[in-house]
Backbone bond lengths (Angstrom), bond angles and torsions (degrees), N, CA, C in turn:
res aa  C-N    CA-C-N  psi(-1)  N-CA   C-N-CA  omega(-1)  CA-C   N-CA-C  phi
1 X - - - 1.461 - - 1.534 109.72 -
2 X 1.331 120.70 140.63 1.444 140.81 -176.69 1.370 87.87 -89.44
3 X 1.090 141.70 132.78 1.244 139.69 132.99 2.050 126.46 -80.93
4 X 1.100 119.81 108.06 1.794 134.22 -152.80 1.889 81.70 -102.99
5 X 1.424 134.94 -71.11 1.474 123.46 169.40 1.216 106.72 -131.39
6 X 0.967 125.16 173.52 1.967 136.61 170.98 1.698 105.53 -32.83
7 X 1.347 122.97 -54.85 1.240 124.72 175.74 1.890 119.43 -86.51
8 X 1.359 105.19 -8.35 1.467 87.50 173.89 2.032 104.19 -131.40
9 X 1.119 95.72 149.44 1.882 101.20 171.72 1.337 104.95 -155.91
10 X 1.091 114.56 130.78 1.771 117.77 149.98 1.136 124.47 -71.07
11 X 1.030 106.70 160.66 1.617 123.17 174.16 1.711 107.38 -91.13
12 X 1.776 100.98 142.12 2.061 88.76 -166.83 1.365 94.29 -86.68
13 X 1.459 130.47 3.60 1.797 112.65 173.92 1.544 88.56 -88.97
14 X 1.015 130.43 22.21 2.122 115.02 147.25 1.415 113.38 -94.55
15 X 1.195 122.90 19.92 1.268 126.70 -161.28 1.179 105.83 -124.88
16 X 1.284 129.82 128.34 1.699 116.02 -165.36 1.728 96.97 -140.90
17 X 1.151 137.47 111.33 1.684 156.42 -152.76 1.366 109.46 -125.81
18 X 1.583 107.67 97.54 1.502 100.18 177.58 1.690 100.57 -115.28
19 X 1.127 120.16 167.72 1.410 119.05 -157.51 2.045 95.60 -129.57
20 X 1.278 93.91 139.39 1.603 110.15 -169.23 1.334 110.26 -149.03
21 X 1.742 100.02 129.64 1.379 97.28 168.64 1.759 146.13 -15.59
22 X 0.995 147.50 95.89 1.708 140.06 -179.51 0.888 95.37 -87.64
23 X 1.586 76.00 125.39 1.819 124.91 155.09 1.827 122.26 -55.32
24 X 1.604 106.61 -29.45 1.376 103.72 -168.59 1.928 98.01 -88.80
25 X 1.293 102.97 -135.11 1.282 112.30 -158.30 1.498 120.62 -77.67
26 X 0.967 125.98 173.35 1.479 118.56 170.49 1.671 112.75 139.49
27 X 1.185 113.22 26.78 1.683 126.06 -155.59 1.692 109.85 8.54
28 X 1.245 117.90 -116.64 1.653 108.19 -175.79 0.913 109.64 -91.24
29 X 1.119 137.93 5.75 1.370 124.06 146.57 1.379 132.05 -35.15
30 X 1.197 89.87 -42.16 2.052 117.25 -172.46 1.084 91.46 -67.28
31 X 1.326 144.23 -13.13 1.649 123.61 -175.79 1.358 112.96 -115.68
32 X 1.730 120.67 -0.12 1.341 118.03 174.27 1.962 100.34 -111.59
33 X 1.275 120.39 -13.32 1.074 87.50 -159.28 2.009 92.31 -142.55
34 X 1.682 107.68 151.81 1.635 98.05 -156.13 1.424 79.51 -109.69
35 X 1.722 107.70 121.79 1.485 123.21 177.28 1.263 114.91 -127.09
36 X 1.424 124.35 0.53 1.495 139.31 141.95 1.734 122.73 -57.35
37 X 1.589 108.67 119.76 1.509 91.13 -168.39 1.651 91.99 -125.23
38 X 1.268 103.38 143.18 1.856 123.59 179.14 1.583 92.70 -110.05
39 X 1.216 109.23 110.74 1.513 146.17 158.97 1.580 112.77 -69.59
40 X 1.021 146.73 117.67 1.515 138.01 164.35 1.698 103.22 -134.17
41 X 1.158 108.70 115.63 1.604 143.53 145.61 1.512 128.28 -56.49
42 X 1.225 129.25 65.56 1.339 111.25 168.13 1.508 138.30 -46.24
43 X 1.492 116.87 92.75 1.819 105.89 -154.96 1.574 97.11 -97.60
44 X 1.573 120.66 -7.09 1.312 88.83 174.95 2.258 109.94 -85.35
45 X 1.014 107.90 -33.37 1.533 131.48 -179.82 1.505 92.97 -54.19
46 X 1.329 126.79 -49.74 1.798 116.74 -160.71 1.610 112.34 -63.67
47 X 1.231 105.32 129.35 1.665 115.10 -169.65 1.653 94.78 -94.39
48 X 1.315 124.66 -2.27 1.861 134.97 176.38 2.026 78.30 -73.88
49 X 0.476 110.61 -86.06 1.959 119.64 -143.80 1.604 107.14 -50.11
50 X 1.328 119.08 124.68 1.505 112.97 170.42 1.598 111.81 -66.62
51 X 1.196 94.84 158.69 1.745 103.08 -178.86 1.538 123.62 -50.75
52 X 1.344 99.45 -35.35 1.713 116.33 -168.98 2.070 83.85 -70.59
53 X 1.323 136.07 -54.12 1.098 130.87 -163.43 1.082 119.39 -87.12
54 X 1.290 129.83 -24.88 1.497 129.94 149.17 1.734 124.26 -29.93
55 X 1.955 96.56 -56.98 1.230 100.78 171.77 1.053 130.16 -78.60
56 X 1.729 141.28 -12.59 1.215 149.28 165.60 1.580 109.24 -85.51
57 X 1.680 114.40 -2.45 1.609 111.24 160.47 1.384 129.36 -112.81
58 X 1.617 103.06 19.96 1.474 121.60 -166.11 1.473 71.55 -107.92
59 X 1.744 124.43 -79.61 1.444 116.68 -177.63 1.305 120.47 -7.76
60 X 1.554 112.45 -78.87 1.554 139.95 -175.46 1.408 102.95 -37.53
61 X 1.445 104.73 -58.75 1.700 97.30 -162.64 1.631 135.45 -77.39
62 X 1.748 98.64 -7.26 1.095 97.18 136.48 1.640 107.65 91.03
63 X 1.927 111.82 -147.67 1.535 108.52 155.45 1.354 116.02 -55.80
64 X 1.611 131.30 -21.84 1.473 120.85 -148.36 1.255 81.48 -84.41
65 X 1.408 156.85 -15.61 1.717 142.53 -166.43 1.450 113.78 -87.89
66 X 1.004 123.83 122.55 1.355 112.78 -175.63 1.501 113.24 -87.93
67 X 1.309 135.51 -154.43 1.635 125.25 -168.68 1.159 93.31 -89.89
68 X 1.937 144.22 -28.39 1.130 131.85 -151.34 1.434 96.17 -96.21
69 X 1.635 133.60 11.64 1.630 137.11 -148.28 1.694 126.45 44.03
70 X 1.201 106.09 22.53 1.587 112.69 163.24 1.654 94.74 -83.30
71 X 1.540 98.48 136.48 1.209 127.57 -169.84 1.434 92.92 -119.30
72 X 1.568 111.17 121.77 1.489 118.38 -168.55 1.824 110.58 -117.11
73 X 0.835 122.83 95.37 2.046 105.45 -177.63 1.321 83.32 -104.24
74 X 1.557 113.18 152.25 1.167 148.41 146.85 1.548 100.83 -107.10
75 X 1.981 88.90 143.65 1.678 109.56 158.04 1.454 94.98 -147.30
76 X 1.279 80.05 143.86 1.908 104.71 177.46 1.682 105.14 -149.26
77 X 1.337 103.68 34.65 1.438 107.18 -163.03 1.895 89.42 -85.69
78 X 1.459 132.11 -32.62 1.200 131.25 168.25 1.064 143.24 -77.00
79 X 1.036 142.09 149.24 1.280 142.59 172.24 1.826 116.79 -52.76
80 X 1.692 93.93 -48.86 1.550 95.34 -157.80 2.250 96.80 -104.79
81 X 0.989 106.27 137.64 1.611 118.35 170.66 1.215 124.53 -27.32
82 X 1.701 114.90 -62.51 1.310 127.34 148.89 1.861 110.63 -22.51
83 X 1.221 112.50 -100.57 1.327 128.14 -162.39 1.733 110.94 -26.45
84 X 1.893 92.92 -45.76 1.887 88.12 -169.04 1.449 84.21 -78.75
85 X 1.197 151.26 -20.38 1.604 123.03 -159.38 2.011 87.62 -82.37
86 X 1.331 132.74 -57.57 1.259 124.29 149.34 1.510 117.10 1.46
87 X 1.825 102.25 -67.33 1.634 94.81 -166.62 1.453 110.06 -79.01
88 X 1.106 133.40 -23.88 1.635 147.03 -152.88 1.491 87.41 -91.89
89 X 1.661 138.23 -33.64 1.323 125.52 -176.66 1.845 91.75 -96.46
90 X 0.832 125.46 -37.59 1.729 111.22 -172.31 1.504 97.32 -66.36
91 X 1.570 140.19 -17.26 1.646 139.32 -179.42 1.310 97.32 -71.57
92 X 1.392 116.97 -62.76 1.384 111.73 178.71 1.516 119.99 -58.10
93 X 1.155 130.25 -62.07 1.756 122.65 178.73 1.568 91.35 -38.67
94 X 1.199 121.25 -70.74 1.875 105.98 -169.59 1.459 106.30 -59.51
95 X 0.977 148.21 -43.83 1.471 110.15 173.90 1.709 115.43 -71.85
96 X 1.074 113.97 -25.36 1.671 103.30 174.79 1.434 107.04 -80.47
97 X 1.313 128.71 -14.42 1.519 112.76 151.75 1.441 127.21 -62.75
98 X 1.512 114.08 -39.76 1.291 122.93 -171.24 1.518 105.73 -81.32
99 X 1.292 138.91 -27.12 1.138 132.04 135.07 1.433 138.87 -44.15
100 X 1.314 100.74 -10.50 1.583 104.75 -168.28 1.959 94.32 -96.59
101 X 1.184 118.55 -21.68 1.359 124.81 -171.22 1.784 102.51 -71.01
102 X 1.341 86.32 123.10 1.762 78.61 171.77 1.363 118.06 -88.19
103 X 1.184 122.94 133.92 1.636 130.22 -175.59 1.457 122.65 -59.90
104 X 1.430 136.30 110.48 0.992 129.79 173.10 1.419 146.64 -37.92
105 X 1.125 138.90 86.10 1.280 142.10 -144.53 1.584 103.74 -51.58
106 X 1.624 120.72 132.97 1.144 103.60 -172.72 1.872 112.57 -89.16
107 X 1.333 105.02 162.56 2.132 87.31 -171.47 1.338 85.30 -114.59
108 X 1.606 88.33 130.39 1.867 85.72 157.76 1.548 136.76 -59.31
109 X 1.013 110.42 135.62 1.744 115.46 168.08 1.734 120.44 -116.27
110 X 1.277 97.06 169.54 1.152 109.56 167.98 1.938 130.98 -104.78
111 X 0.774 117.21 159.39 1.590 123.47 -178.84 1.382 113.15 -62.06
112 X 1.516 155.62 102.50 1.235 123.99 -157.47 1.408 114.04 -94.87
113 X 1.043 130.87 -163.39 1.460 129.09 -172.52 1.429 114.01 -57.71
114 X 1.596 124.28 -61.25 1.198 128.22 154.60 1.512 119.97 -17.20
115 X 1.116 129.47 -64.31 1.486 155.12 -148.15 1.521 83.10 -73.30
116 X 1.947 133.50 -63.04 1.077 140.77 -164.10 1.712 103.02 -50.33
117 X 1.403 96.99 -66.99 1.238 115.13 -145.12 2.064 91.22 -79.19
118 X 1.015 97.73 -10.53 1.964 85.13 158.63 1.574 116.34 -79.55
119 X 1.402 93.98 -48.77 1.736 100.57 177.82 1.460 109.94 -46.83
120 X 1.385 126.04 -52.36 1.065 119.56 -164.55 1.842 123.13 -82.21
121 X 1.780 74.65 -4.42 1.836 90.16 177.05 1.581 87.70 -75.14
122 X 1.134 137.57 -68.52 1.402 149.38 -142.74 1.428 93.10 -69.96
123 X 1.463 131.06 -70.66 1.443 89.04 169.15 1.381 162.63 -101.61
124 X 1.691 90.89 31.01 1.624 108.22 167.90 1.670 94.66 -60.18
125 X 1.546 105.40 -45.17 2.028 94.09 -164.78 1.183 126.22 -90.91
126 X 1.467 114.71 12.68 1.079 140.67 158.77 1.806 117.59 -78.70
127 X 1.437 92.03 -59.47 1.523 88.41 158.97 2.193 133.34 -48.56
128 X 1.093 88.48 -21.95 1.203 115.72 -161.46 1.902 99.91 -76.66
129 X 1.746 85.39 -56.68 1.791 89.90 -177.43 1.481 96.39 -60.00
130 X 1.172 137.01 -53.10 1.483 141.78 -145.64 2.081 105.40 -73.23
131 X 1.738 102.90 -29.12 1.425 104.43 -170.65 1.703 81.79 -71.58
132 X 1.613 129.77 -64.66 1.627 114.65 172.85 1.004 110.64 -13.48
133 X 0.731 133.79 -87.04 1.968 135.79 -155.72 1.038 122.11 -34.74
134 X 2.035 108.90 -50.11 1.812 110.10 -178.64 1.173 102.30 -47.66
135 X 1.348 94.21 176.90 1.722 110.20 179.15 1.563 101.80 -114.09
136 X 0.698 140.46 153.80 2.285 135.51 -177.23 1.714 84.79 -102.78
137 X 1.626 95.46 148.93 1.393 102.08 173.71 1.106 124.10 -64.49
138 X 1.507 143.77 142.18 1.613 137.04 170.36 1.461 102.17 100.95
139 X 1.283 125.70 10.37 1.306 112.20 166.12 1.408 120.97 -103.67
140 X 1.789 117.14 -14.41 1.427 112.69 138.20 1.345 146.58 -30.32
């Protein structure tokens, strides 16, 4: 079990890790051996995730979701196999944490006095540049 917060964890057989050549560094190495790993998450299928976080990690995830809701990250940011399968599962816990946060409801406000009385400074002197400009009749 993954643990994502105190109340939510997956299970790691939802986790499916296939391994692919990297693109980044690793001189020839990079051409004999696949140390890039593609992670895919099924978030609409996982019976771990409450509904409210499913949908605020479908949002989040963005390009990585494909149309069927498999959520795919690649890392190839390492050299060695180990490390990106490391980084490709620490991407996912942070976005299924940051999904797991419920969003603060925003409260309406008002403009306060300050706030008014600038606006109305700005376009009294706005008005002001613009009365410059006309031309008065009879000066044609």
């Amino acid at each position: 079990m993954i643990e994502i917060t105190p109340t939510i964890a997956i299970d790691s057989r939802e986790i499916a890790e296939s391994f692919i050549r990297s693109p980044g560094p690793g001189g020839q190495n990079v051409n004999k051996v696949a140390t890039a790993v593609q992670l895919r998450f099924d978030l609409r299928a996982s019976p771990s995730l409450p509904e409210a976080v499913r949908a605020r990690a479908e949002r989040l995830a963005g390009r990585r979701l494909t149309k069927d809701g498999v959520l795919v990250i690649t890392a190839a940011r390492f050299r060695s196999q180990e490390r990106n399968r490391e980084d490709a599962l620490a991407r996912l816990v942070a976005l299924l944490q940051e999904a797991a946060r419920r969003p603060t409801p925003r409260k309406p406000t008002r403009p306060g006095a300050g706030a008014k009385r600038r606006r109305l400074d700005d376009k009294t002197r706005r008005g002001a540049v613009k009365k410059l400009r006309r031309t008065t009749p009879g000066e044609d």
